[in-house]
C-alpha positions as CSV (number, residue, x, y, z in Angstrom):
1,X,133.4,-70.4,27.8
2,X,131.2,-68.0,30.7
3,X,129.6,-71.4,32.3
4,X,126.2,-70.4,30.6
5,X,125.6,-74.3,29.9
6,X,121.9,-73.9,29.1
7,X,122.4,-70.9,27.0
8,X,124.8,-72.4,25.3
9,X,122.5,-75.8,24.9
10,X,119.3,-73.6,23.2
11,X,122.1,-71.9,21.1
12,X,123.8,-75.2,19.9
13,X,120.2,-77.0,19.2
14,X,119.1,-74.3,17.6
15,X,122.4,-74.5,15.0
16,X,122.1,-78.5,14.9
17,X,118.6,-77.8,13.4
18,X,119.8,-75.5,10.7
19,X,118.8,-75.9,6.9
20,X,122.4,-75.4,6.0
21,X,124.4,-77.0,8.4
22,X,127.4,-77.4,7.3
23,X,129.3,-79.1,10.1
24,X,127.7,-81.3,12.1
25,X,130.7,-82.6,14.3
26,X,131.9,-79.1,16.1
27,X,128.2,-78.4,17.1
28,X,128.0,-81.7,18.7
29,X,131.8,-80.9,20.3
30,X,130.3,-77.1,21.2
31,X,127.0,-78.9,22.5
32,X,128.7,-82.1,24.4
33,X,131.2,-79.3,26.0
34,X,128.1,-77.2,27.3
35,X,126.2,-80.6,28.5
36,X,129.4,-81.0,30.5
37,X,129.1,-77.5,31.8
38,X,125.8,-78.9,33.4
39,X,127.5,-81.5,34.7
40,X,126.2,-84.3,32.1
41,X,129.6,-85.9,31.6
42,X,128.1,-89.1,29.6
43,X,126.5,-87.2,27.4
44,X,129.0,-84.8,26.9
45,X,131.4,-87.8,26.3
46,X,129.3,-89.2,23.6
47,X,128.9,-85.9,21.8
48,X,132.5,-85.0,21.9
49,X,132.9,-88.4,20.4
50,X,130.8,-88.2,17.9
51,X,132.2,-85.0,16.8
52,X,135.7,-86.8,16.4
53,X,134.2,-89.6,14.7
54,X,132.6,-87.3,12.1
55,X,135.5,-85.1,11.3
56,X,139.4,-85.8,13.3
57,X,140.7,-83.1,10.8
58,X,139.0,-80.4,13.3
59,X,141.2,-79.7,15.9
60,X,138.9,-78.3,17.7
61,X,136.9,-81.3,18.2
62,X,139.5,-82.7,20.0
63,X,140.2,-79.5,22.2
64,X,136.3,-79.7,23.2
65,X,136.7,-82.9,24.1
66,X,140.0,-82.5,26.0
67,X,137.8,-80.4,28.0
68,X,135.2,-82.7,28.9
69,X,137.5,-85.1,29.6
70,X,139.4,-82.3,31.8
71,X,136.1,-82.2,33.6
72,X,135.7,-85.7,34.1
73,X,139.2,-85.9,35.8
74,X,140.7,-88.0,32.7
75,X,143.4,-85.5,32.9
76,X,146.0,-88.4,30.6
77,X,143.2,-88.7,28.3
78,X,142.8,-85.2,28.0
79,X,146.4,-84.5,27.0
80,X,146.2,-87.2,24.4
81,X,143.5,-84.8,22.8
82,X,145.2,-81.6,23.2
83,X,148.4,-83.6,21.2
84,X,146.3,-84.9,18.6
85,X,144.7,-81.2,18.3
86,X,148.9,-79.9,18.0
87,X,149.6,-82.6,15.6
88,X,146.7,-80.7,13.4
89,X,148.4,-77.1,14.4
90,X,151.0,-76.7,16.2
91,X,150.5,-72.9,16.1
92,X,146.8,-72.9,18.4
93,X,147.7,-71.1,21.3
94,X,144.3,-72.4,22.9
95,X,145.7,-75.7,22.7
96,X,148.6,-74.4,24.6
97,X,146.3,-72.7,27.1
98,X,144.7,-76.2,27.5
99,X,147.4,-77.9,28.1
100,X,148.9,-75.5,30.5
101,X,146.0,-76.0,32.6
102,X,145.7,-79.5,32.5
103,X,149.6,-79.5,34.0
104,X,148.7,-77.2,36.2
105,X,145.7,-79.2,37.9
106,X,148.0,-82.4,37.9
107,X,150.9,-80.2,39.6
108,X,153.4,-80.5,37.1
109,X,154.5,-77.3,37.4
110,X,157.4,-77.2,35.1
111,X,155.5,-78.6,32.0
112,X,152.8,-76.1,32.8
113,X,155.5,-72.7,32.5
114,X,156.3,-74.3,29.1
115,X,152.9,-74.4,27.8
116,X,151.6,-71.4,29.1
117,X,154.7,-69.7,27.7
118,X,154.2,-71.0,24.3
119,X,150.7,-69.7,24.6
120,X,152.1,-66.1,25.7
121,X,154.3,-66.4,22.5
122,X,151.2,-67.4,19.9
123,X,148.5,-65.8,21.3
124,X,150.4,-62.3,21.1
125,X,151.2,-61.6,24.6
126,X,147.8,-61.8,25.3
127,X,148.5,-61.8,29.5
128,X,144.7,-62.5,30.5
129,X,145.3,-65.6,29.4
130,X,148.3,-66.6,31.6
131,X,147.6,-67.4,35.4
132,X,149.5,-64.5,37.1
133,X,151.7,-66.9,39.0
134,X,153.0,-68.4,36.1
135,X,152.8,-64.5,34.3
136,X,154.8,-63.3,37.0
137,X,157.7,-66.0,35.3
138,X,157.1,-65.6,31.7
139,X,156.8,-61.8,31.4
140,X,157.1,-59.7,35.0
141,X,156.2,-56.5,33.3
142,X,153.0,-57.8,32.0
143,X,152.5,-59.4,35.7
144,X,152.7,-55.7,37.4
145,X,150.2,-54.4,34.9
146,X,148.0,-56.7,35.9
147,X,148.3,-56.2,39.6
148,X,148.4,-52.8,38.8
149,X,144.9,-52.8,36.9
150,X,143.1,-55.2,39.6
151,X,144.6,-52.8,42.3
152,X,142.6,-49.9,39.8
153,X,139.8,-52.1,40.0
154,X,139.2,-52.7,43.3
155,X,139.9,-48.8,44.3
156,X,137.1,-47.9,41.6
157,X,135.0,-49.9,43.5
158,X,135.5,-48.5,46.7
């Protein structure tokens, strides 16, 4: 989630070789996401596969490999994974979040305000999560704290 690929590689391996690993599938969705961090989208595809193919009751398989699919500009793809991901729970404001984005890139707007707003509801009006523009809509008091802390931020640094 920081865009530490390689750290996240060693870290992964190093779980995959565990005596007592007990689920295989969303290290290789954790490991293919990370490979397509690096920029390894074929291997990242089979991984994220794999992981679905071993366990589809893990929604998080199919959110990790929304992502690399995200990456790989199968944007329709990718939505078909955040679905199957809501089907398993509806409630996963990082589905949401997902989805959001994924409108967003594809400029669809509207379908974007309704994600990101579900989101803003589950994830308890967590506002980092929302893009300010879309913030700005959802909840403009939380919007002006926002500008008001980066405004903080950037006069601390002065």
């Amino acid at each position: 989630d920081y865009g530490q690929g390689e750290l996240a590689l060693k870290q992964i391996e190093r779980a995959l070789r565990a005596k007592n690993q007990n689920d295989v599938a969303e290290c290789l969705a954790i490991r293919g996401r990370a490979k397509a961090i690096l920029g390894d989208y074929d291997g990242a595809l089979a991984d994220v596969n794999s992981a679905v193919d071993k366990d589809s009751s893990n929604l998080y398989n199919f959110l990790n490999r929304a992502d690399v699919r995200r990456m790989r500009g199968e944007k329709e793809l990718a939505l078909e994974d955040v679905e199957r991901a809501l089907n398993i729970d509806d409630k996963n404001f990082i589905a949401y979040k997902l989805r959001g984005d994924i409108f967003d890139e594809q400029g669809k707007s509207s379908e974007a305000a309704i994600s990101y707003r579900k989101c803003y509801e589950l994830s308890k009006k967590n506002p980092d999560l929302i893009p300010i523009n879309y913030l700005e809509k959802i909840d403009p008091a939380a919007a002006e704290k926002v500008h008001k802390a980066k405004e903080k931020k950037t006069d601390d640094k002065d």
